[in-house]
C-alpha positions in Angstrom: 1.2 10.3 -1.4 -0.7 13.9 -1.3 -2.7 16.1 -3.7 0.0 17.3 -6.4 2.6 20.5 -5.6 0.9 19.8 -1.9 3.8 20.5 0.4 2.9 17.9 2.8 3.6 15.7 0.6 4.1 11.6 1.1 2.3 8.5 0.4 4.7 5.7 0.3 7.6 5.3 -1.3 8.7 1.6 -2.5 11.0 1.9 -5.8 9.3 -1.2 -6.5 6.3 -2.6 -4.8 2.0 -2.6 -4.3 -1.4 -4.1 -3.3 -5.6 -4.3 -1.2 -10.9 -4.2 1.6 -11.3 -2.4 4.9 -14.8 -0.4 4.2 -15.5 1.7 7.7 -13.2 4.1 8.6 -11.2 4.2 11.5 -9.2 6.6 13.7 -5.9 6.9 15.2 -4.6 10.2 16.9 -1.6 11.2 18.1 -1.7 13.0 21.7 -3.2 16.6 21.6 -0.4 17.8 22.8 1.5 17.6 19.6 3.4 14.8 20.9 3.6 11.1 19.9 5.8 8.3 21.5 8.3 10.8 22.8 8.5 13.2 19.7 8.0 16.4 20.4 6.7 19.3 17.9 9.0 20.9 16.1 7.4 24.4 15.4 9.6 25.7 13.0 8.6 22.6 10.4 5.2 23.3 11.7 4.8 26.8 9.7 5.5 25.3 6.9 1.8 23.3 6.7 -0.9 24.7 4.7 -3.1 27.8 6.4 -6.4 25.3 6.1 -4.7 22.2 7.4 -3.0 23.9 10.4 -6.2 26.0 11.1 -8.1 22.3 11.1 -5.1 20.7 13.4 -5.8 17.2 12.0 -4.9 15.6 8.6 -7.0 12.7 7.2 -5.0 10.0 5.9 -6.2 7.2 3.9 -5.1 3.5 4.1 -5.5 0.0 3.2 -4.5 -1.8 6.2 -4.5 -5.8 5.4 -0.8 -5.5 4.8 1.1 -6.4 7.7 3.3 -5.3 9.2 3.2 -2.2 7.5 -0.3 -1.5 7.5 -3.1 -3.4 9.2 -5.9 -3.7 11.5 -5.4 -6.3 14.3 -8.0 -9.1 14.6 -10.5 -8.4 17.2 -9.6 -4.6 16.9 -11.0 -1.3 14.8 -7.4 0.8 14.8 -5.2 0.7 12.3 -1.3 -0.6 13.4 2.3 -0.9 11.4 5.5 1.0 10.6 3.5 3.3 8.2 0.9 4.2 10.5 3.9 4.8 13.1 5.9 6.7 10.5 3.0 9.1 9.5 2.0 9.7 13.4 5.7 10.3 14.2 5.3 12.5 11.6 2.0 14.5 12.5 3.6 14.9 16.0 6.0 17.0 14.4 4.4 19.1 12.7 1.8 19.7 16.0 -0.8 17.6 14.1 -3.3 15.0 14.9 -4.2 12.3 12.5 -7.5 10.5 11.3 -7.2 7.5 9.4 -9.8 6.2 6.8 -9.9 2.6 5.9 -10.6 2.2 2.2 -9.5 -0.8 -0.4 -6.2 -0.4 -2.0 -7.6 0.7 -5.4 -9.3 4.1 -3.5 -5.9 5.1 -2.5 -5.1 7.5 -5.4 -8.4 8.7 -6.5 -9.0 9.3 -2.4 -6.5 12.0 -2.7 -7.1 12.9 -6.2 -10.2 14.0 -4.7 -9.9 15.8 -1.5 -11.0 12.8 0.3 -7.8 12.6 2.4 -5.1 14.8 2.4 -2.5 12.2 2.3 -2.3 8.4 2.1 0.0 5.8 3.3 0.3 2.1 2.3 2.9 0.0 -0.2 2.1 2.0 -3.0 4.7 1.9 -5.8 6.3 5.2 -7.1 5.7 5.4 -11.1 5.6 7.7 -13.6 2.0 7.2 -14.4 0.8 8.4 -11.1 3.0 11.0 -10.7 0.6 12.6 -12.9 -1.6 13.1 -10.6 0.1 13.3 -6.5 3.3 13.5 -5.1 5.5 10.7 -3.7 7.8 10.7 -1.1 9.5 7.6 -1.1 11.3 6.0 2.2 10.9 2.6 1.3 12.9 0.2 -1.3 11.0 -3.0 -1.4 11.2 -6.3 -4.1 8.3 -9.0 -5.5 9.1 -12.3 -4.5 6.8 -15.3 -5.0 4.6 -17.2 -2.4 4.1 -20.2 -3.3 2.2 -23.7 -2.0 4.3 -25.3 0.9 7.0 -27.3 -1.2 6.7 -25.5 -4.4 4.9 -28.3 -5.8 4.8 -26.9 -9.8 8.8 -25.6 -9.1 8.2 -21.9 -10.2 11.2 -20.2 -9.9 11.8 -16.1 -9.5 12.6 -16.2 -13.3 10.7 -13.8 -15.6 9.8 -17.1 -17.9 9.7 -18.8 -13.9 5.8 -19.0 -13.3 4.8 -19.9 -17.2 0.6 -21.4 -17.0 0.4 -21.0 -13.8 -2.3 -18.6 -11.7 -1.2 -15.9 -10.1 -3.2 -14.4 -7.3 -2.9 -10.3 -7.6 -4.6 -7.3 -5.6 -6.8 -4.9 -7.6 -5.3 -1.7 -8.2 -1.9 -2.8 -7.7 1.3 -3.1 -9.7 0.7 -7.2 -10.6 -0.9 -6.5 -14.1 2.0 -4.9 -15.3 4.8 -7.9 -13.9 2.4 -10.6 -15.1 2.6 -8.9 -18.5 6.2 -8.9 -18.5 6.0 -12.7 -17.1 3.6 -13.6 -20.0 5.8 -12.1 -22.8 8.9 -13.9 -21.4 6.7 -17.3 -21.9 5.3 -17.3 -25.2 8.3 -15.9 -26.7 9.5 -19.4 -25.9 6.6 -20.9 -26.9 5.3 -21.7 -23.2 1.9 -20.4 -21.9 1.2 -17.2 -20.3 0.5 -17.3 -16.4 -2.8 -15.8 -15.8 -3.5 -13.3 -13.7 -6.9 -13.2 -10.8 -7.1 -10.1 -8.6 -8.7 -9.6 -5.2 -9.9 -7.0 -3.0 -7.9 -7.7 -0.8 -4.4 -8.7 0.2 -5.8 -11.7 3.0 -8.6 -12.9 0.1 -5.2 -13.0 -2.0 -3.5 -15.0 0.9 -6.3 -17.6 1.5 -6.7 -18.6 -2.1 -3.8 -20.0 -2.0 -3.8 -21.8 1.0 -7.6 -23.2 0.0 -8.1 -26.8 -1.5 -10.9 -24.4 -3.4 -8.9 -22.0 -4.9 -5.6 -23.6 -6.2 -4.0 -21.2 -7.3 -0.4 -21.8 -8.1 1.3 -18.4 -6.7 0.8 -14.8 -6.1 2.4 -11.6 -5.9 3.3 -10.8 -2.4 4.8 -7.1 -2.4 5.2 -3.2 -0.8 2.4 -2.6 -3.7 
């Protein structure tokens, strides 16, 4: 995603997806010869970058990387790593650009580049209406919601919309799980059942680990492209 009518435009593109904590920032560059895993600059699409971003020769690109393995940061390591970060360096390269990456939680994303504090971002983000008030999208991604649930699906919840009715559901703030739990919770007490209930995280792993914890029994969460 990028600043609106900014004609670098990305950020992610899922037609259905979201999510994410990752405070310090981080850096990843491509080579500075303008050329990343064999891709070579391609001046032509290079004139077409902003005066102040090609003077610069480096775009800062803000992510939430606890989402593997599109976006994450490898135990025991400070980079960031996935098919986004390899899409948006493959992309860099041809435009004769280095890229620096800021870690921030998944919530940040938007008002990051609302802001000026990056000049793109790139993680899971869902494509709506409502925020294309305010960036631009380029989407490259289709991407679903599926359930995960306790190993054996002990309290049976099913895909259905009226599937997952009094049951806790473990969300990411900032992402698109309000809006599906809503829909969830109208299908249920239309017929009378109760309305799952919705507890957001930070991040994406906090969301994973309260489900797998005797502590935190939640019955499913929301696992998608954010």
């Amino acid at each position: 995603m990028l600043p609106g009518t900014n004609p670098l435009a990305q950020a992610h593109g899922g037609r259905s997806a979201e999510h994410r904590d990752s405070r310090h920032s981080s850096v990843r560059r491509t080579g500075t010869d303008g050329v990343h895993s064999g891709i070579k600059r391609q001046r032509s699409l290079g004139r077409l970058v902003p005066a102040s971003i090609r003077a610069k020769g480096t775009i800062v690109v803000g992510t939430q990387p606890d989402f593997e393995p599109a976006d994450f940061t490898p135990i025991g390591e400070n980079g960031v790593k996935g098919f986004n970060i390899d899409l948006m360096d493959a992309m860099a390269a041809k435009l004769g650009l280095k890229v620096t990456y800021q870690k921030v939680p998944f919530d940040q994303l938007l008002v990051g580049v609302q802001t000026g504090k990056f000049d793109a971002s790139i993680a899971g983000m869902t494509d709506r209406k409502q925020r294309q008030a305010n960036v631009d999208f380029v989407d490259y991604q289709v991407a679903g919601t599926v359930f995960m649930v306790a190993k054996g699906n002990p309290k049976n919840i099913t895909g259905d919309a009226n599937g997952g009715c009094g049951i806790k559901i473990g969300g990411v703030k900032g992402n698109d799980d309000e809006r599906l739990v809503g829909l969830m919770a109208a299908a249920c007490t239309a017929e009378g059942k109760p309305a799952p209930e919705l507890v957001t995280f930070p991040t994406g792993s906090d969301k994973n680990l309260a489900l797998t914890s005797v502590l935190m029994p939640f019955s499913g969460l929301i696992w998608r492209s954010r």
